[in-house]
DSSP file (Angstrom, degrees, kcal/mol; ACC not computed):
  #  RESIDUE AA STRUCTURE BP1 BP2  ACC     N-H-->O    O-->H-N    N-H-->O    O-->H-N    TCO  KAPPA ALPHA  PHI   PSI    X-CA   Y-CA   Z-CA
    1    1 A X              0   0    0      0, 0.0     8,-2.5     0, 0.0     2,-0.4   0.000 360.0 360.0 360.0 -15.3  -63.7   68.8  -55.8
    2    2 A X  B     -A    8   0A   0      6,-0.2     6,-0.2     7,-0.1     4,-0.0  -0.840 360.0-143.9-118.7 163.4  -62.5   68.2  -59.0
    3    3 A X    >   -     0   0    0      4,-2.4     3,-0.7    -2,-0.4     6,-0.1   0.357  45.3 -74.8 -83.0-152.3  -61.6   71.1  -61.7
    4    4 A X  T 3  S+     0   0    0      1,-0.2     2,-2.2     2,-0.1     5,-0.1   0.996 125.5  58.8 -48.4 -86.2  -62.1   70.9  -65.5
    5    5 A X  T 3  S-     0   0    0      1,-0.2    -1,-0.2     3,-0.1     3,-0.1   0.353 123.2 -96.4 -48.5  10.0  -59.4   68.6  -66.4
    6    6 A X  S <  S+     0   0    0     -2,-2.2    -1,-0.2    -3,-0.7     2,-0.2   0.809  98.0 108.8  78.9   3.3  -60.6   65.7  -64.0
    7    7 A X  S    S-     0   0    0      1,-0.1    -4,-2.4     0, 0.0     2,-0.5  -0.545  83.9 -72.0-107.4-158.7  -57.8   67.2  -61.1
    8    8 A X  B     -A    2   0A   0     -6,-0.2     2,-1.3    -2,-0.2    -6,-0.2  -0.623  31.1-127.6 -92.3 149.1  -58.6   68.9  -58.1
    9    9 A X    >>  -     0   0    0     -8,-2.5     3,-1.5    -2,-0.5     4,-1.2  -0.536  38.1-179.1-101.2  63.6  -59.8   72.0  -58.6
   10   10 A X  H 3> S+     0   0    0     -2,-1.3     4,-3.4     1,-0.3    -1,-0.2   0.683  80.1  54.9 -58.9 -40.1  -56.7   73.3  -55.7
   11   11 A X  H 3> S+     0   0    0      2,-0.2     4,-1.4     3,-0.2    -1,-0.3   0.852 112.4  41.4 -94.2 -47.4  -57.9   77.2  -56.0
   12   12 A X  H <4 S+     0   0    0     -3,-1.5    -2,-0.2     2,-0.2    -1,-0.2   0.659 116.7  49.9 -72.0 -23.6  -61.6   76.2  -55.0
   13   13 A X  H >X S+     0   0    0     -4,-1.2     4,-2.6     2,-0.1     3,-0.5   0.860 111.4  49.1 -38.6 -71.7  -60.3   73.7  -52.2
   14   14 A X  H 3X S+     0   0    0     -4,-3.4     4,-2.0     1,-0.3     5,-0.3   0.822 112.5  45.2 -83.0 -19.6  -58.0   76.3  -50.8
   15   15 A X  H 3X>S+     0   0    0     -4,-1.4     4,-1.3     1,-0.2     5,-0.5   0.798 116.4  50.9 -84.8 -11.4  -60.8   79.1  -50.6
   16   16 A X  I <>>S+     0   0    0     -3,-0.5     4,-1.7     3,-0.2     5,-0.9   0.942 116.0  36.4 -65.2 -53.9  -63.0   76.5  -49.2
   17   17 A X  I  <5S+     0   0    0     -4,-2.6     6,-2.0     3,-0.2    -2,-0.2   0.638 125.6  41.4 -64.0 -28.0  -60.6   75.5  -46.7
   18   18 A X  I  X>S+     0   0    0     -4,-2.0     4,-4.0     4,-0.2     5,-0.5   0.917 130.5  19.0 -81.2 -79.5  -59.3   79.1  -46.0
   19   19 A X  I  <5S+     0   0    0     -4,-1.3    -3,-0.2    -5,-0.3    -2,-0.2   0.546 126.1  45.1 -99.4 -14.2  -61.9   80.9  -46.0
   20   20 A X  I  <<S+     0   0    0     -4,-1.7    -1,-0.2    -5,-0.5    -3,-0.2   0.837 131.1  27.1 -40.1 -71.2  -65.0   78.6  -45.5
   21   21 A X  T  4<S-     0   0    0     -5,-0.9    -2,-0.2     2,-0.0    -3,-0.2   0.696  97.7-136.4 -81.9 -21.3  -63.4   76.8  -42.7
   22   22 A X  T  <5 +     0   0    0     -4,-4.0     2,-0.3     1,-0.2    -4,-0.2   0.930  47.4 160.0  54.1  52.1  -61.0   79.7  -41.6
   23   23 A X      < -     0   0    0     -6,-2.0     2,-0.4    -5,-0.5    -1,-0.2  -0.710  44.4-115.6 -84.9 157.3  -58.1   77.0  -41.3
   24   24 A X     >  -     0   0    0     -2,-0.3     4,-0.6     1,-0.1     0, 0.0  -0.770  29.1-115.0 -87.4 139.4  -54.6   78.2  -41.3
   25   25 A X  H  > S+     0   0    0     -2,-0.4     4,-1.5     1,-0.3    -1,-0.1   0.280 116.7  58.1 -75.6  -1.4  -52.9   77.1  -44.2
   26   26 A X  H  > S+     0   0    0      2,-0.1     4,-0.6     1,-0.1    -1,-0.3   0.734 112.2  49.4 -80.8 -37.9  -50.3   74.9  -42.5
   27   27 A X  H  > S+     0   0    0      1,-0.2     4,-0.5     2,-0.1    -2,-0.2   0.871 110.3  46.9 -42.7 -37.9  -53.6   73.4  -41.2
   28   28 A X  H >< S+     0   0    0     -4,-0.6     3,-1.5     2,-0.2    -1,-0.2   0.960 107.7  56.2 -61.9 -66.3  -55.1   73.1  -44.6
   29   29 A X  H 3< S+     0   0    0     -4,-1.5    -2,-0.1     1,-0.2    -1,-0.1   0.198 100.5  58.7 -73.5  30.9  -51.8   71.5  -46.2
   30   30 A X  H 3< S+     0   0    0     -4,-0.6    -1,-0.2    -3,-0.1    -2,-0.2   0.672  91.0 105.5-111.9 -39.0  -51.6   68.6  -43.7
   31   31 A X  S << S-     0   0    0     -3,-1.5    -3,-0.1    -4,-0.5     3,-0.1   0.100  74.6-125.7 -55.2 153.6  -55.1   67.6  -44.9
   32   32 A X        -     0   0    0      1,-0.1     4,-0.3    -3,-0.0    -2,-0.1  -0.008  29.0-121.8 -72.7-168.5  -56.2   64.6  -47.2
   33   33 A X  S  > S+     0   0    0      2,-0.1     4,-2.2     3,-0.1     5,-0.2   0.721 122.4  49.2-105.4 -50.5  -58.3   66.1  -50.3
   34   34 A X  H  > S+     0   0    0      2,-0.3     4,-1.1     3,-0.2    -3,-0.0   0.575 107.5  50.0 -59.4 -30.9  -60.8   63.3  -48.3
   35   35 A X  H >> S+     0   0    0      2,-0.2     4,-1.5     3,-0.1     3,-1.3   0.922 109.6  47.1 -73.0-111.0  -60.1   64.7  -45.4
   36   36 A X  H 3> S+     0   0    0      1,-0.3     4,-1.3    -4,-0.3     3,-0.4   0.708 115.3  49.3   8.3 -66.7  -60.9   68.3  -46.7
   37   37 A X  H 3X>S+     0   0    0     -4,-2.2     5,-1.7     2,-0.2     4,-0.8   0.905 101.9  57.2 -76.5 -38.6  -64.1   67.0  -48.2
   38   38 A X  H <<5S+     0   0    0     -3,-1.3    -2,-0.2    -4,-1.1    -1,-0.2   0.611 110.3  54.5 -66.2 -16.9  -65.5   65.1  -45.1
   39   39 A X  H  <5S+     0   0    0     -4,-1.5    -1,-0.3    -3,-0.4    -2,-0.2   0.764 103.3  44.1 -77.0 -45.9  -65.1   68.5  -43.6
   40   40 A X  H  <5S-     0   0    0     -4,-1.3    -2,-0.2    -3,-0.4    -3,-0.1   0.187 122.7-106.7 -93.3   8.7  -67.2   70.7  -45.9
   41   41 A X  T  <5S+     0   0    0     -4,-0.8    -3,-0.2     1,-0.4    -4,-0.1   0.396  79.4 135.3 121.9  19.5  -69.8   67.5  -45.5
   42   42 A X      < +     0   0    0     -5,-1.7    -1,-0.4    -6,-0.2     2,-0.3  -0.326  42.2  50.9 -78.5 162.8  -68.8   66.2  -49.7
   43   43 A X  S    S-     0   0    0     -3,-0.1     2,-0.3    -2,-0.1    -9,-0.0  -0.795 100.5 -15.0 127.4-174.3  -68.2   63.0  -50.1
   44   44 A X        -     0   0    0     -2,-0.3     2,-0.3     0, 0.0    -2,-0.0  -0.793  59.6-163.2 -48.9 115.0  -70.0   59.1  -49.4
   45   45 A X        -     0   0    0     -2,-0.3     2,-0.5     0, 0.0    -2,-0.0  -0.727  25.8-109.8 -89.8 170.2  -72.6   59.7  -46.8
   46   46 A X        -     0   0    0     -2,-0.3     2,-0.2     0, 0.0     0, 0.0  -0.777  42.4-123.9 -87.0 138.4  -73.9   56.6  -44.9
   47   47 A X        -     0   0    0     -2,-0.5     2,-0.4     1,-0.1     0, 0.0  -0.544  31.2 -89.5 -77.7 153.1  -77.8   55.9  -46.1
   48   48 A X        -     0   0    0     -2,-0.2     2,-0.6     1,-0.1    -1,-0.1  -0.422  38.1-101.0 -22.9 102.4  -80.5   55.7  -44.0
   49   49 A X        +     0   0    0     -2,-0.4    -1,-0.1     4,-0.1     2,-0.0  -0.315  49.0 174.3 -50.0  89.1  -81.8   52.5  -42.2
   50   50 A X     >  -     0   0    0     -2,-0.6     4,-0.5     1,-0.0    -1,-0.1  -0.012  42.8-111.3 -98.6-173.9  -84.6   51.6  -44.2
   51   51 A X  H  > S+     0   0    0      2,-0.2     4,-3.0     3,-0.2     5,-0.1   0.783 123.9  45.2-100.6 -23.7  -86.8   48.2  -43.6
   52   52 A X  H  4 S+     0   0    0      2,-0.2     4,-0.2     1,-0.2    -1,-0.2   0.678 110.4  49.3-107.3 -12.3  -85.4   47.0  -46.7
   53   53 A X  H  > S+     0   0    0      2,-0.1     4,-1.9     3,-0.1    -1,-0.2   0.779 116.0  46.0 -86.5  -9.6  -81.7   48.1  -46.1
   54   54 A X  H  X S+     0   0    0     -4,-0.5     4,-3.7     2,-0.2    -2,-0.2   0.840 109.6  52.4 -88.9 -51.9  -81.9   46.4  -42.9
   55   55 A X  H  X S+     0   0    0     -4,-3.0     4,-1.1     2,-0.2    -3,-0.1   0.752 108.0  54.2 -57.4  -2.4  -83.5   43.5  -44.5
   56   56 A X  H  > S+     0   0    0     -4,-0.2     4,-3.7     2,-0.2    -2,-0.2   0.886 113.0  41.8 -96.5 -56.7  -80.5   43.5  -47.0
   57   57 A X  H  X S+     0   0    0     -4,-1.9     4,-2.2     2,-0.2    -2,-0.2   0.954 109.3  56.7 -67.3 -30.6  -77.9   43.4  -44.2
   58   58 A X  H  < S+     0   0    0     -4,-3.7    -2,-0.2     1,-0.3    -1,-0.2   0.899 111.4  42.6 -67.9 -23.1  -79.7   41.0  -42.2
   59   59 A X  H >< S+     0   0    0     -4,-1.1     3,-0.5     1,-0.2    -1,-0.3   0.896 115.5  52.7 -88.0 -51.7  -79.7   38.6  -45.1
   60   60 A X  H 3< S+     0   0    0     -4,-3.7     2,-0.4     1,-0.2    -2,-0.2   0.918 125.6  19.4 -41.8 -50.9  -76.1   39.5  -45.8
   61   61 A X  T 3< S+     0   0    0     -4,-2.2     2,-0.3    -5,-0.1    -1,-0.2  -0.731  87.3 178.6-134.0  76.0  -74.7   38.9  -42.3
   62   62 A X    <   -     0   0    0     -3,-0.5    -3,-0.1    -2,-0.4    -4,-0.1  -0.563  32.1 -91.6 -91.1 155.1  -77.3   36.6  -40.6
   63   63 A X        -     0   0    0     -2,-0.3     2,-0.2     1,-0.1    -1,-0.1  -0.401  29.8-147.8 -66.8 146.3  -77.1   35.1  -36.9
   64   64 A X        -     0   0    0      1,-0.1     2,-0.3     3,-0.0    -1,-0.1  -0.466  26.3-106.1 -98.4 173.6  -75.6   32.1  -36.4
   65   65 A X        -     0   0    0     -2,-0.2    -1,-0.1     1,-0.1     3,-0.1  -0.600  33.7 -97.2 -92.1 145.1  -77.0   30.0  -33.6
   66   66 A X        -     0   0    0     -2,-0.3     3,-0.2     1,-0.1     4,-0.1  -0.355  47.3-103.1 -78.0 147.1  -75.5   29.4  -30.6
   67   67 A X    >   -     0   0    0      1,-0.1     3,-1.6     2,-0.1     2,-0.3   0.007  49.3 -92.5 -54.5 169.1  -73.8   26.1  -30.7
   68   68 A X  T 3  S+     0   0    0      1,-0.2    -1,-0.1    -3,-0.1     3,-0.1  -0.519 119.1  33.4 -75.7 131.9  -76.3   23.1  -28.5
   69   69 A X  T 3  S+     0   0    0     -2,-0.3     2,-1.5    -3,-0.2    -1,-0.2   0.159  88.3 107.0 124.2 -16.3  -74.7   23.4  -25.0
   70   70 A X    <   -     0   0    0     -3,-1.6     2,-0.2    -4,-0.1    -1,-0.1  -0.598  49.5-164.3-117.1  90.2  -73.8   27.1  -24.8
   71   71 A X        -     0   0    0     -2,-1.5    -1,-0.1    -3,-0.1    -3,-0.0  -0.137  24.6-140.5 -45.4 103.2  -76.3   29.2  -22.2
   72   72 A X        -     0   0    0     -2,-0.2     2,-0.5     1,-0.1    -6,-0.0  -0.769  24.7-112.9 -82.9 160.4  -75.5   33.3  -23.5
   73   73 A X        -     0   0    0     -2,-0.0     2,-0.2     0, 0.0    -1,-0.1  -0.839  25.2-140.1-107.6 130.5  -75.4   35.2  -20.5
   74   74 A X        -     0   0    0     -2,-0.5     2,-0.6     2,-0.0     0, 0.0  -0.557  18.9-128.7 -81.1 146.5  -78.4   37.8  -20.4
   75   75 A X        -     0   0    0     -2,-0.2    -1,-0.0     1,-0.1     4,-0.0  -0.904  17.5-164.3-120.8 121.3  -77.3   41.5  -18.9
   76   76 A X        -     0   0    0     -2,-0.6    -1,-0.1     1,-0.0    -2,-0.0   0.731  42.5-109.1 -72.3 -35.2  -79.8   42.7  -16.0
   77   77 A X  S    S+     0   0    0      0, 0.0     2,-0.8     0, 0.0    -2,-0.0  -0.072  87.3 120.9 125.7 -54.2  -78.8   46.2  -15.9
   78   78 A X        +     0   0    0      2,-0.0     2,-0.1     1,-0.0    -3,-0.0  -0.569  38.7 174.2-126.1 115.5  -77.4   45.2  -12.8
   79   79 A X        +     0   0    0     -2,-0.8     2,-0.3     3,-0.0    -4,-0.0  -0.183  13.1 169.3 -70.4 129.1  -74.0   45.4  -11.6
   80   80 A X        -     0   0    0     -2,-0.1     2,-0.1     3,-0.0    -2,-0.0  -0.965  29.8-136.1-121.9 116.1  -72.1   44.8   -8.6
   81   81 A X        -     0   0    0     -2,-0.3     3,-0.5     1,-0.1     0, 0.0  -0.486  10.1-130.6 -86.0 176.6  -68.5   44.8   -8.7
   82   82 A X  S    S+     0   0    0      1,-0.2    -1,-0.1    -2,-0.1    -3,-0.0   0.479  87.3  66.1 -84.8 -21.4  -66.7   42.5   -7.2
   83   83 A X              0   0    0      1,-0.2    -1,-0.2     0, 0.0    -2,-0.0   0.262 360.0 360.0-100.6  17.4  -64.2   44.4   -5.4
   84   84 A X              0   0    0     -3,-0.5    -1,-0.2     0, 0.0    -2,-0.1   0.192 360.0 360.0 -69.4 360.0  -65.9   46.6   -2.5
C-alpha cells in the first residue's frame, strides 16, 4: 500500500478500490487506507491457535479461582422462562 517514497501509493489504491472492488468513488473516498486494506485482505491477520500460542495466552491471562464461598452456576442447556 505504500508507493516509492514511503506514501501511499494513491493510483494503485484507487485502481484497487475502483476497479478490483468496483466501489464508486464517493464510496472509495470515505474509506480509511486501513479500511481499504482490510478489504483487499492486506494488513495484520489474526494467527492461528497453536498449542503453544494457546499456552502463551493461558499463561498471560490465567484463571483466577473462585473466591472460598462462591458456588458458579453450571448451564444445563435447559431453559424455562419464567414468564409463561
Amino acid at each position: 500500500m505504500t508507493g516509492r517514497a514511503g506514501g501511499l501509493d494513491w493510483a494503485g489504491l484507487m485502481r484497487a478500490g475502483l476497479q478490483g472492488l468496483r466501489l464508486h468513488p464517493d464510496q472509495f473516498w470515505v474509506l480509511t487506507p486501513a479500511e481499504l486494506g482490510l478489504m483487499l485482505g492486506m494488513g495484520p491477520t489474526t494467527p492461528r491457535m497453536t498449542r503453544d500460542r494457546l499456552a502463551d495466552l493461558a499463561a498471560r491471562y490465567p484463571d483466577a479461582p473462585a473466591p472460598a464461598g462462591v458456588v458458579l452456576a453450571e448451564t444445563t442447556g435447559d431453559h424455562q422462562d419464567d414468564h409463561t
